[in-house]
Each structure stands twice: as structure tokens, then as C-alpha cells.
KEKELO-989774 format. One line per 5 residues: number of its first residue (from 1); for each residue x, y, z of N, C-alpha, C. Coordinates in steps of 0.2 Angstrom, whole numbers, plus 2048, in hexadecimal, padded with zeros to 3 digits. Layout:
NUM	X/Y/Z/X/Y/Z/X/Y/Z; ...
END
This chain:
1	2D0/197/38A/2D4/199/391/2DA/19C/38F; 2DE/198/38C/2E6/19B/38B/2E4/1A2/386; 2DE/1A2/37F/2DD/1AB/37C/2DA/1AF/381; 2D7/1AD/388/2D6/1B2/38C/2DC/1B5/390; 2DF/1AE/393/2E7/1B2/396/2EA/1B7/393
6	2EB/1B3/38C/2F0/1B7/388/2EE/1BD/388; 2E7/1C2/387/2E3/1C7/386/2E5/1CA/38D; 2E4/1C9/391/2E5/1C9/398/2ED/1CC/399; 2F1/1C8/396/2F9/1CD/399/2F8/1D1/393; 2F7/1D1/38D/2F8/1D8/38A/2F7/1DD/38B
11	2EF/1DC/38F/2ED/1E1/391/2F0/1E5/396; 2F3/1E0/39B/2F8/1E2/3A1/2FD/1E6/39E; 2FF/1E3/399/306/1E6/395/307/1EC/393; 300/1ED/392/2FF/1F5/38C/2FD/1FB/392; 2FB/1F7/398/2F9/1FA/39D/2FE/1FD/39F
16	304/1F9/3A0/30A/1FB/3A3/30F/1FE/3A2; 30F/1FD/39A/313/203/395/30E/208/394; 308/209/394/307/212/395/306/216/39A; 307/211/3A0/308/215/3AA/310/219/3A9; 315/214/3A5/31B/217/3A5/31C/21D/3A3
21	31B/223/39C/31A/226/399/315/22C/3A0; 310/22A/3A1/30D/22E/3A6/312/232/3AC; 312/22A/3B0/317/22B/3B5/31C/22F/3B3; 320/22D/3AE/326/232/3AB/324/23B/3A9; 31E/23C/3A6/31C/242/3A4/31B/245/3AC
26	318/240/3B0/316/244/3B9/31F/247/3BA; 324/244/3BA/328/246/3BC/32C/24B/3BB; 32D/24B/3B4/32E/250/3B1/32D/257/3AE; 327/258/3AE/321/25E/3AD/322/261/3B2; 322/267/3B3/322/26D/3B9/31D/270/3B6
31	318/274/3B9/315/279/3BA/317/27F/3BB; 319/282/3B5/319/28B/3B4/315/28F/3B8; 318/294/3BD/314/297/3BE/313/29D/3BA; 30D/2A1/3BB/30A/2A6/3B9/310/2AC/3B8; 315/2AE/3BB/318/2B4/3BA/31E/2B2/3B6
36	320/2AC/3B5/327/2A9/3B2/321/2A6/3AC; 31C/2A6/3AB/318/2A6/3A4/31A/2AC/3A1; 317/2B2/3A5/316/2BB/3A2/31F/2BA/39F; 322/2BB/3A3/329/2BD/3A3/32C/2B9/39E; 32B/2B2/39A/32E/2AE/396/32A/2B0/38F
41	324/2B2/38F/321/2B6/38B/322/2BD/387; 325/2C0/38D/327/2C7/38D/32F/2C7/38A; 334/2C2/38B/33A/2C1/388/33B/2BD/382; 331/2BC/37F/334/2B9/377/332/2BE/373; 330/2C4/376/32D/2CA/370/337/2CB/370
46	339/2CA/36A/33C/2CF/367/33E/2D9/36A; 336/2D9/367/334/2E2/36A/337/2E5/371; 335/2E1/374/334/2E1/37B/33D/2E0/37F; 33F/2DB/37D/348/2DD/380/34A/2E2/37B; 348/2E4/377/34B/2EC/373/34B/2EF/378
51	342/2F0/378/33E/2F7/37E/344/2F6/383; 346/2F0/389/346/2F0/38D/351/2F0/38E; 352/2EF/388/35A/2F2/388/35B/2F9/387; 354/2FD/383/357/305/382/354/307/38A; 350/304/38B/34F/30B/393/354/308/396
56	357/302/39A/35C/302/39E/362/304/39A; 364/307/394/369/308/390/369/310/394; 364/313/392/361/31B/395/361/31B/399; 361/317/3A1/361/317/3A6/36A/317/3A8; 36C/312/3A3/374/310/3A8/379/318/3A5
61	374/31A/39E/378/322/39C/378/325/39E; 371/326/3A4/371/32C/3A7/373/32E/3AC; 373/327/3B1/375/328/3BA/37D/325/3BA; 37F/322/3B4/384/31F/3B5/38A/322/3B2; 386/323/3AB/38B/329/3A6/38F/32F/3AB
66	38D/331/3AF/390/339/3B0/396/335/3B6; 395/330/3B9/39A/32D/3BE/3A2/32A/3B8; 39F/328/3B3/3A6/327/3AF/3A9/32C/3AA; 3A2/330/3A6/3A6/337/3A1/3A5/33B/3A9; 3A8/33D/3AC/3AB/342/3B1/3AF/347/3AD
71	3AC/34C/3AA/3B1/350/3A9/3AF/357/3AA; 3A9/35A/3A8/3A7/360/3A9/39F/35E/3AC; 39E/363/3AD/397/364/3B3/394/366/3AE; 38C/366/3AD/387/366/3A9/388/36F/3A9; 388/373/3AF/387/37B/3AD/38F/37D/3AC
76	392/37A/3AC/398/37D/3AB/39C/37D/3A2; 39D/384/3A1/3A0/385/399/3A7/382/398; 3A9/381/394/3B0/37E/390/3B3/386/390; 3B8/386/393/3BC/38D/391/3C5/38B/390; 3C5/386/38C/3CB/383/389/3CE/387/382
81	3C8/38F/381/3CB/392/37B/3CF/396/37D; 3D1/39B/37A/3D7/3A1/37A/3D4/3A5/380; 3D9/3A5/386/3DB/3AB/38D/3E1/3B0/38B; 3DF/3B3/38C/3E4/3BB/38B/3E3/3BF/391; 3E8/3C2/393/3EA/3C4/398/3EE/3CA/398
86	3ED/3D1/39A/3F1/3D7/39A/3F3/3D9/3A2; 3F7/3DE/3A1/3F7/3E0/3A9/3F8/3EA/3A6; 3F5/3EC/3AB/3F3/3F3/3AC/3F6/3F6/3B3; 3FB/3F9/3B2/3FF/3FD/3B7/3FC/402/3B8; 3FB/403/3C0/3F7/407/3C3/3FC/40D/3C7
91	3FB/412/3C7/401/415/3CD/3FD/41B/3D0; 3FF/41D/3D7/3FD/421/3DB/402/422/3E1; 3FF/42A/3E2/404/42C/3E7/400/42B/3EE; 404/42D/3F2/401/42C/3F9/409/42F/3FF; 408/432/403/40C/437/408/412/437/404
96	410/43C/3FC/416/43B/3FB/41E/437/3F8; 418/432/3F6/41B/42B/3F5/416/426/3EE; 41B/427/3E9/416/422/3E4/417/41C/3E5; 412/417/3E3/410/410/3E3/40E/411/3DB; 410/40B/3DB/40D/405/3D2/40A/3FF/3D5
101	405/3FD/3D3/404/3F6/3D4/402/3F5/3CA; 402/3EE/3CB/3FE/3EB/3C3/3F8/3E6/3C7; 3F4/3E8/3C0/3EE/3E6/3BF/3EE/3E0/3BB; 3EB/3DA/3BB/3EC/3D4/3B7/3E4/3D6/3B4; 3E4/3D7/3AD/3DA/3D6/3AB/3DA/3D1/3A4
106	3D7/3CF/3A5/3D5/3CA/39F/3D2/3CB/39A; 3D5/3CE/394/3D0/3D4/38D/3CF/3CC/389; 3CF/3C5/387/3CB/3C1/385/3CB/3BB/387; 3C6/3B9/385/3C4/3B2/389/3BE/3AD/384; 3C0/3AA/380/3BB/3A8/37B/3BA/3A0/37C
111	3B4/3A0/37C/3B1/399/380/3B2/392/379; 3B2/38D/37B/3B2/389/375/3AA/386/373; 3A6/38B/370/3A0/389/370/3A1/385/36A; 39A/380/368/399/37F/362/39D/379/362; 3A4/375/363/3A7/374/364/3A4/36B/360
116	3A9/36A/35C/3A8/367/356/3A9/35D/35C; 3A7/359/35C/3A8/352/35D/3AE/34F/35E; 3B2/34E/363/3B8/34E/364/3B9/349/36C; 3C0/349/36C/3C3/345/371/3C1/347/378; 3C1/34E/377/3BF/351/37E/3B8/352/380
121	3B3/352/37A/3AD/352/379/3A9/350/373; 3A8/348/377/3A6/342/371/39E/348/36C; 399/34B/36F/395/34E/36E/396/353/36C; 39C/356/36C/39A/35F/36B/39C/362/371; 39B/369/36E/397/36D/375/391/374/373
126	38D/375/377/387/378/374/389/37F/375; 387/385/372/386/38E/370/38A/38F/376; 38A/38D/37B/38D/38F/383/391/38A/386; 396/387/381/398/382/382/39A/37E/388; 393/37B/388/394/377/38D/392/36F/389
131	396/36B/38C/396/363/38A/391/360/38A; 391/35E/385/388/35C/381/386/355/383; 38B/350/384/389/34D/387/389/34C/38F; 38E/34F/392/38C/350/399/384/353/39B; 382/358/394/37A/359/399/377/355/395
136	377/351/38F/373/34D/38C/371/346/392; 379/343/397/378/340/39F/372/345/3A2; 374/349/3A5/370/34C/3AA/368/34F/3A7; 369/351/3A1/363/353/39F/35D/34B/39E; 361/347/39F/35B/33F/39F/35A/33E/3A5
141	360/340/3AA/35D/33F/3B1/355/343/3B2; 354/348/3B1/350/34D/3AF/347/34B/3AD; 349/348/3A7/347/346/3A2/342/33E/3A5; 345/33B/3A6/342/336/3AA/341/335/3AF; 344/339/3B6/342/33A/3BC/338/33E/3BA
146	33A/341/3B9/331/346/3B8/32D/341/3B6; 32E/33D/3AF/329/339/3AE/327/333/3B1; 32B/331/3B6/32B/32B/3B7/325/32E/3BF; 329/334/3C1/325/336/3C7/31E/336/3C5; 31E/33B/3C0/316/33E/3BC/314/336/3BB
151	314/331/3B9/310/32A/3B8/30D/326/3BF; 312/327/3C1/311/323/3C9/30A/326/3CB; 30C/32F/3CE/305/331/3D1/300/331/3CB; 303/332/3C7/2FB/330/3C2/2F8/32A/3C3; 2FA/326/3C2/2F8/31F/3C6/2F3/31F/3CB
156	2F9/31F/3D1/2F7/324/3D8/2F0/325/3D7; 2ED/32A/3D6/2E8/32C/3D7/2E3/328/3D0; 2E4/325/3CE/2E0/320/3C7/2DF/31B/3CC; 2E3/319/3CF/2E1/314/3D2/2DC/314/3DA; 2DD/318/3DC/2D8/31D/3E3/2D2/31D/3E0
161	2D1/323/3DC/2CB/324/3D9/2C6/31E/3D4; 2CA/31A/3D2/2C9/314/3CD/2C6/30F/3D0; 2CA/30F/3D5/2C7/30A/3DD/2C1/30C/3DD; 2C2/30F/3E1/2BB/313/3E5/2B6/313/3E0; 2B4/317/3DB/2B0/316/3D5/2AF/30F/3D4
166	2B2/30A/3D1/2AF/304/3CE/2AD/300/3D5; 2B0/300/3DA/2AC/2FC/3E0/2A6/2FE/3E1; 2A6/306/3E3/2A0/309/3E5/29B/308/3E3; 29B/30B/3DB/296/309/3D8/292/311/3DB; 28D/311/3D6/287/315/3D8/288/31D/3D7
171	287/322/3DC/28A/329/3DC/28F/32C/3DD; 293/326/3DF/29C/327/3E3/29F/325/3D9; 29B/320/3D6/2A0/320/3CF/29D/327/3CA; 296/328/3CC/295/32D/3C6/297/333/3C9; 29A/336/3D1/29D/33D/3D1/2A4/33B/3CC
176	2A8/337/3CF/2AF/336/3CD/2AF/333/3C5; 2A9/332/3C0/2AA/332/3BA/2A8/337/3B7; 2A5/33D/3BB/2A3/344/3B6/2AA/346/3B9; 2AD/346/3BD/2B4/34A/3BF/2BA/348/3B8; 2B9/341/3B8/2BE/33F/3B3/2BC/343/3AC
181	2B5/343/3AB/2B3/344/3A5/2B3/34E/3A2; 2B5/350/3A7/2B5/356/3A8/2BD/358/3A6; 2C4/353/3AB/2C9/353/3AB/2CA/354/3A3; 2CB/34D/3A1/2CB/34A/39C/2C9/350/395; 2C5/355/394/2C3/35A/390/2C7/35F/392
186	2CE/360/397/2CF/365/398/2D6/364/392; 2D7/36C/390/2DC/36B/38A/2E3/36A/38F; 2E6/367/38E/2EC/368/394/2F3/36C/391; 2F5/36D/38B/2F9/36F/38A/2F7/379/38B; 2F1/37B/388/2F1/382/388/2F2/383/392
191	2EF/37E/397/2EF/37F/39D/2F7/37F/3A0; 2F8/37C/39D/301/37B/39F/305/382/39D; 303/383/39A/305/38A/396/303/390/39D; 2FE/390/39E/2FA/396/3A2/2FD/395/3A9; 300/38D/3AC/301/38B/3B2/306/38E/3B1
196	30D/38F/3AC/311/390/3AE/315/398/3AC; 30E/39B/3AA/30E/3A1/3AB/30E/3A3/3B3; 309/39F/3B5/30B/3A0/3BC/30E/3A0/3C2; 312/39C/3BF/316/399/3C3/31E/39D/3C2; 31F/3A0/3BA/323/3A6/3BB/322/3AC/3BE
201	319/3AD/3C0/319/3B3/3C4/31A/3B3/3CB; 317/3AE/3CD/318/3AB/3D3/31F/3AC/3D5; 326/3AC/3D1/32B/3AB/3D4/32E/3A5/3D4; 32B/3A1/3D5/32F/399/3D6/335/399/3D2; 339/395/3D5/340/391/3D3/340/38F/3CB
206	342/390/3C7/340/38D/3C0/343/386/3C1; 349/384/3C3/34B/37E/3C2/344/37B/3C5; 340/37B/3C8/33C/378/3CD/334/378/3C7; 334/37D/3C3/32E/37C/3C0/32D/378/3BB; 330/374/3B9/32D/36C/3B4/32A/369/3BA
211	32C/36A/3BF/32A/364/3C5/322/366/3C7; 322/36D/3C8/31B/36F/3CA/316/36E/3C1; 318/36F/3BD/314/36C/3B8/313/367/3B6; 318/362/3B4/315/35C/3B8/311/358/3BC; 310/35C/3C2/30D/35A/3C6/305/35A/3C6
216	306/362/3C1/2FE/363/3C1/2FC/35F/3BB; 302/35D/3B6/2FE/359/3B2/2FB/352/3B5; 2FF/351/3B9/2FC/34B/3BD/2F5/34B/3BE; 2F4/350/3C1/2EC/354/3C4/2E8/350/3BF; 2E8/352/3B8/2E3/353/3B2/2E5/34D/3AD
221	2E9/348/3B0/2EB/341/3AB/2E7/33A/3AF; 2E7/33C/3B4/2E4/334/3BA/2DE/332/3B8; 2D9/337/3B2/2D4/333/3B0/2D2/32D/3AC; 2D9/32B/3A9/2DA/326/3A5/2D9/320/3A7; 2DF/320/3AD/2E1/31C/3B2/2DD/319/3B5
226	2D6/31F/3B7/2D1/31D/3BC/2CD/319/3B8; 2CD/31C/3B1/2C7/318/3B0/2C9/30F/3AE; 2CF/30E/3AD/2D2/305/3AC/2D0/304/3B3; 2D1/305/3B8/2D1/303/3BD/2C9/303/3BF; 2C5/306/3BF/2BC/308/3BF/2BB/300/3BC
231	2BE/301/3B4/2BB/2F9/3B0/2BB/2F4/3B0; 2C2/2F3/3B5/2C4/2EC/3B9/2C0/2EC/3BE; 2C2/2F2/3C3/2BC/2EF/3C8/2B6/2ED/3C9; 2B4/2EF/3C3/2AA/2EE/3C1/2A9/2E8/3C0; 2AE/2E4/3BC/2B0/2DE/3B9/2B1/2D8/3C0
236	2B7/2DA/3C4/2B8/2D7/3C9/2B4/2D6/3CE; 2B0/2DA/3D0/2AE/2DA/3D8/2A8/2D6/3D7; 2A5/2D2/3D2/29F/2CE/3D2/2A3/2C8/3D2; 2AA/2C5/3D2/2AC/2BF/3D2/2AB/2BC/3D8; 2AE/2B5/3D9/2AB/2B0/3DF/2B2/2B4/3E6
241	2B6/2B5/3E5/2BA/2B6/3EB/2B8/2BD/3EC; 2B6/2C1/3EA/2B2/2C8/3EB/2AB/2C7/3EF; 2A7/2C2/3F0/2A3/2BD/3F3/2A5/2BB/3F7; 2AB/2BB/3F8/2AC/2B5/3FE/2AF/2B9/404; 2B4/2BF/400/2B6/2C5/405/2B0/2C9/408
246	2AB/2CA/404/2A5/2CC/405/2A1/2C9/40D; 2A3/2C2/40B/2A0/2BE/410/2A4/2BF/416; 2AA/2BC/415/2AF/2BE/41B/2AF/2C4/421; 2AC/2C9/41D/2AB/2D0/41F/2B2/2D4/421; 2B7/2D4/41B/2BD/2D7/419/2BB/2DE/419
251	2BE/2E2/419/2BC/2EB/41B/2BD/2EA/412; 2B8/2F4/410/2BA/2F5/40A/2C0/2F7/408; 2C5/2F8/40D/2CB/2FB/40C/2CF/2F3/408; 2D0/2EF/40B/2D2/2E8/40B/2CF/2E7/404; 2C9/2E6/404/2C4/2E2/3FE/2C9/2E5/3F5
256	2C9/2EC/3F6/2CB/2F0/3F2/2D1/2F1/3EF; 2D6/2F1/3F4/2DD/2F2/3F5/2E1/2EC/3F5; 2DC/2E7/3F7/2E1/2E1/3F7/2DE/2DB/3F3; 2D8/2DB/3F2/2D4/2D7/3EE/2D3/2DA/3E5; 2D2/2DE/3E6/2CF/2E0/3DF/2D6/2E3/3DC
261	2D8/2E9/3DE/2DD/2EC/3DC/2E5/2E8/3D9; 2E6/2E3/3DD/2EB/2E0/3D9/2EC/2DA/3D4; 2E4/2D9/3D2/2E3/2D8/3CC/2E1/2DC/3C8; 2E2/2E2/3C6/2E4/2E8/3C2/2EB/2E8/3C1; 2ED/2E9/3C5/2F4/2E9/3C3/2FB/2E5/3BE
266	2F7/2E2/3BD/2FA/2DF/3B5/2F9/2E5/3AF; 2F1/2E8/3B0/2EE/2EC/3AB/2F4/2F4/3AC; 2F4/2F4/3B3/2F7/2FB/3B5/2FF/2FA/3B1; 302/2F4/3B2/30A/2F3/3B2/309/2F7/3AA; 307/2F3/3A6/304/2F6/39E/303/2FF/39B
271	2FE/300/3A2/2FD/306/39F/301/30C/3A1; 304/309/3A7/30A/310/3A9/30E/30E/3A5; 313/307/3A2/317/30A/39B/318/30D/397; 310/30C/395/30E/311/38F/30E/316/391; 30C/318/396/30B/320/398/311/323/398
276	315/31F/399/31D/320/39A/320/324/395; 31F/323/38F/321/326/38A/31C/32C/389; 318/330/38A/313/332/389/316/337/38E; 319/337/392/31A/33C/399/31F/33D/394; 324/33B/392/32B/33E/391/328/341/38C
281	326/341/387/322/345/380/321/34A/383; 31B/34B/389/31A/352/38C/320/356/390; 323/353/393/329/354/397/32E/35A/390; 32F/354/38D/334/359/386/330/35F/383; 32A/35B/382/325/363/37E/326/368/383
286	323/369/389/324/36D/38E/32B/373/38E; 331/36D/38E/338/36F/38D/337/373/387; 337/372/380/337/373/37B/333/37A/37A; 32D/37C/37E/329/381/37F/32D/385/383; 333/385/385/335/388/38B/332/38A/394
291	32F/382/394/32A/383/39A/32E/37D/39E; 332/379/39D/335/378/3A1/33B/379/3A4; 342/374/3A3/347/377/3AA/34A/37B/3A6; 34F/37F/3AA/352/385/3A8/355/382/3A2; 35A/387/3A1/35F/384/39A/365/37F/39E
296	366/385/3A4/36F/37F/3A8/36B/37A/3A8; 366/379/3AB/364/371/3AD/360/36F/3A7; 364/36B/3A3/364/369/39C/35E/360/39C; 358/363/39B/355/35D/39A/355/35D/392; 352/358/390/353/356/389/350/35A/384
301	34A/35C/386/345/361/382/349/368/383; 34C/369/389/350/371/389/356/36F/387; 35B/36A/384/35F/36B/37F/35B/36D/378; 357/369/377/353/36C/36F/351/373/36E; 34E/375/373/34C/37E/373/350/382/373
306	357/382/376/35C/385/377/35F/389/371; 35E/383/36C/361/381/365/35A/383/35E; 353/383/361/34E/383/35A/34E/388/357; 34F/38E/35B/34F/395/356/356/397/352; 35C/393/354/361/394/350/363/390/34B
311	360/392/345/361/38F/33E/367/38D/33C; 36B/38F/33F/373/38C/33C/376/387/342; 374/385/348/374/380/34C/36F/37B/34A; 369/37C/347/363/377/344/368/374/33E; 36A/377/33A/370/376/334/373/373/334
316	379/373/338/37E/373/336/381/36F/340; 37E/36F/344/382/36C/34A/37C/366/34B; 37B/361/348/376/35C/349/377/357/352; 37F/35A/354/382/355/358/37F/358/360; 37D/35F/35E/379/363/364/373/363/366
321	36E/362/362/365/362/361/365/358/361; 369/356/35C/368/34E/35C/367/34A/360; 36C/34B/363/36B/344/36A/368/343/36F; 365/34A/372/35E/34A/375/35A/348/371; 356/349/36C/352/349/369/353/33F/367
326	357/33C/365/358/336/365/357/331/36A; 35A/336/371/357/333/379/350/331/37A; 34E/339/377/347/338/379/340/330/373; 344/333/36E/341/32C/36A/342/325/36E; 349/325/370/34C/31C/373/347/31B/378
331	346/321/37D/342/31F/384/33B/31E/381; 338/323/37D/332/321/37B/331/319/379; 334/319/373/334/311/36F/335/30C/373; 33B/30F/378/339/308/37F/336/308/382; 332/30C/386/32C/30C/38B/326/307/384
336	324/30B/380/320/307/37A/320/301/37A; 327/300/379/329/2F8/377/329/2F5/37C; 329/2F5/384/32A/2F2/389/322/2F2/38B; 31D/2F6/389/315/2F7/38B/313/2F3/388; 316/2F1/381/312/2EB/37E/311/2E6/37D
341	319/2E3/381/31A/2DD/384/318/2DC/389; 318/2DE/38E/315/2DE/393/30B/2DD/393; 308/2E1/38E/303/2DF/38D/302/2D9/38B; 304/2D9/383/306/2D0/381/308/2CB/387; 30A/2CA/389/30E/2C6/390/308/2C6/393
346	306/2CC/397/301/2CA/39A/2FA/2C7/398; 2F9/2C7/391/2F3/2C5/38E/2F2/2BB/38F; 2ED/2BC/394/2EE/2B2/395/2EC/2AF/38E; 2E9/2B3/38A/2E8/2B2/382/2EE/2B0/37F; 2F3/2B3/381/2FB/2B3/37C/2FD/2AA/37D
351	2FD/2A8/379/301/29F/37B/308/29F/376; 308/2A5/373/310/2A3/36F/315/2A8/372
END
């Protein structure tokens, strides 16, 4: 009787010192949600706050730079070199009466091109001395508004068509996959090329033509985009809450747009990063080809072209061609580096 008791409160004992630890771990424990998961993941990649200091680095250089280096305008020359000044005495008669007046003309005026790295100009100044870094600011404004716009509607219509196709199913996905499959074959750069022969004939505005080409490359890049969003939706629409909206008798607008679709969008957040770099590549080549903005309105690729066919500026001014060219790596390298953390992050696979 007294070895059963004893057996008896032990047991109570051991019962009661492992309820504490429980109840203790009940109160202390939080539940993580799902996006402070992504986000806490996405802040131990190393890579990823790199990516994610150079674009805002690129961003606060360009919208913010020109508000503090205020000194000269992106089309405006440096003419701080040698003015000379003559005057030319003119004379004529008239009822018998001579008049002289003088003439003020200006026999030289030599601009400070080329102009070495200095107090007035951290950069230089480029063949037309204009400040290297005031259009290396304005030419990223440029430079990144295009591609950021060209991504969006590439999207844009990836995700239209991508919808539409992977819900539909049937003859509504097989027009809209020979469409893509068709796009997809088309070489885009000799078209770009042809587009913008036309677009010089046509007359249009030049500062205005990266924008129209752009745009068309939008046309001919959505196939990508369509088709992640096609594979997802193939994927999703056989789940239980896709059944149950089914049942509810939700419209397909709703089922689509608001069920299916933004469960993509982790995949999208991913692949428009990436594409991110990928537009500025084209963006620069474009420039570099002389197909985009004019020379005054200095995007990053039209500093480099400015400068490619003069061998002694290739040489010998590294301070003029360089720092575009350096911009353009930092934004790619970020966009990259920010695309692959965000996929890691989002991978529910990732646990470190």
C-alpha cells in the first residue's frame, strides 16, 4: 500500500514538471507568418542585400543626384575656356552726315571638352563638353524608367494570355501557344533594327524613339511570361479551393484573377527581376547601336556610342565611356542578385 502511493505521487510529480515546460513553450512561441518567413530569408542571403543596396544606390543617384550636384544641365556645354572679343567700327553717311557705330563679334570661343576630373567636374567632361556626370544622373533616369516600363507590360500581357490559356484549356490554350511559339522564333534584334528604320522615316521625335521600341519589344517578349503563368495555372486549377469556387459559382473573371493568379505571383515577383536586367542589356544595346535616345538626352548606352569609334577617347579618357558602362553592370548585378533571393526566399524548400 505505502510502494503504490509512493508510485502514485511520482507519477503526479513527473506529470507536473513536464506540463510546466509545455505551458511555458505555449507562451513563448509565436507563429511566423508566411511573408516575415520570405523576408527573413531573403535578408540572410548575403547576395541579396548587395543586389538590393546597388539598385536603391542607382535609384537615390539618379532622381536624387541632380537635386544636389545642380550645376549644369545634361545638354548644356562647359564654356569656362578662352572668350575673346573684338570690336569693328562701322561708318556711314546719311543726309550728309557721318555716323560710326562699333560692332562687338566674338573671333574665339573654345569649349572645355575632354576636361580631365576635377573640382568642378568629379567625371570629366565628354568631346562636347558637357558634364559627365550630370548626364551619367539623367541618362539612368532614362535607362531605368524604359525598362522598368517594358517589364511591367511584358508581364501585363503574360499574365492575360497565360490566364486565359491555362484555365481554358482546350483551343483557347492551343491558338495562344502556336502565337507564343511563333513569337518566340522571331529574331528581335534584326526587327528592332527595321522598326527603327521606320520610325526615322516616319518622322517621329527621336528623343521619343527608345520608347516606341521598347514598346514593340514588349509585343514579342510576353511569351515567356505566358507561358509560367499557363504552368501554374494547369497545376492550380485542379486544387480543392478551385472546387469549391467552382461550386460557389464565382464568375471566371473572379476564379482567375483573384483565385488562381495570385498564387503566381510569388513566381512573377522572381521572374520580372530577372527580366530586369535583361531590358537594360537591350535598352544599352539599342543605345549603343544608335537606335536609341538622341546624344543630348544621354542614356547610358548613348554615352558609350558617342565615344566607340574614337580610339583616343577608347584610350586614353576611361573617365567618359567608364561609368556608364559600370552603371550598367551594378543595375544588372542587382536586379540578378535581388531575382535570386527572392526565389531562394520563396522556395518553401529553403529552411536555412
Amino acid at each position: 500500500m505505502e510502494e503504490k502511493n509512493y508510485t502514485e505521487d511520482l507519477n503526479a510529480s513527473n506529470s507536473e514538471n513536464c506540463s510546466e515546460p509545455e505551458e511555458a513553450l505555449d507562451k513563448n512561441v509565436r507563429l511566423m507568418s508566411p511573408t516575415r518567413m520570405v523576408v527573413r530569408r531573403f535578408f540572410r542571403s548575403k547576395l541579396s542585400i548587395a543586389g538590393l543596396v546597388m539598385i536603391v544606390s542607382l535609384f537615390l543617384f539618379c532622381w536624387i543626384g541632380p537635386l544636389v550636384y545642380n550645376v549644369w544641365g545634361q545638354a548644356e556645354s562647359d564654356t569656362t575656356g578662352k572668350i575673346e572679343y573684338t570690336q569693328h567700327a562701322v561708318t556711314y553717311e546719311k543726309n550728309g552726315k557721318t555716323y560710326t557705330f562699333y560692332q562687338v563679334v566674338e573671333v574665339e570661343k573654345s569649349l572645355n571638352t575632354l576636361a580631365k576630373p576635377d573640382g568642378d567636374h568629379p567625371l570629366g567632361t565628354d568631346k562636347s563638353a558637357r558634364d559627365v556626370l550630370v548626364r551619367l544622373m539623367y541618362g539612368g533616369r532614362i535607362s531605368l524608367t524604359v525598362s522598368f516600363l517594358a517589364v511591367f507590360i511584358t508581364t501585363f500581357f503574360g499574365i492575360i494570355f497565360g490566364g486565359v490559356a491555362g484555365y481554358f484549356g482546350g483551343a483557347v490554350d492551343n491558338i495562344i501557344m502556336r502565337l507564343c511559339d511563333i513569337l518566340i522564333c522571331l529574331p528581335g534584334f534584326p526587327i528592332l533594327l527595321i522598326v527603327g528604320t521606320l520610325i526615322d522615316a516616319a518622322g517621329i521625335d527621336l528623343k521619343f524613339k527608345i520608347y516606341y521600341l521598347m514598346a514593340f519589344l514588349t509585343l514579342i517578349s510576353w511569351p515567356g511570361t505566358a507561358r509560367l503563368v499557363r504552368g501554374q495555372i494547369l497545376s492550380l486549377r485542379e486544387q480543392e479551393y478551385m472546387v469549391a469556387a467552382e461550386a460557389m459559382g464565382y464568375s471566371t473573371t473572379r476564379k482567375i484573377f483573384k483565385h488562381l493568379i495570385p498564387n503566381v505571383v510569388p513566381q512573377l515577383i522572381v521572374a520580372m527581376t530577372l527580366s530586369l536586367g535583361s531590358m537594360i542589356l537591350y535598352e544599352a544595346s539599342l543605345s549603343y547601336l544608335g537606335l536609341g535616345a538622341p546624344e543630348e538626352y544621354a542614356a547610358w548606352g548613348t554615352m558609350i556610342n558617342i565615344v566607340a569609334e574614337d580610339q583616343n577617347i577608347l584610350q586614353n579618357y576611361f573617365n567618359v565611356w567608364g561609368p556608364p558602362g559600370i552603371c550598367i553592370i551594378l543595375a544588372v548585378l542587382g536586379f540578378n542578385f535581388v531575382g535570386d533571393g527572392l526565389r531562394d526566399a520563396l522556395d518553401p524548400k529553403m529552411r536555412r
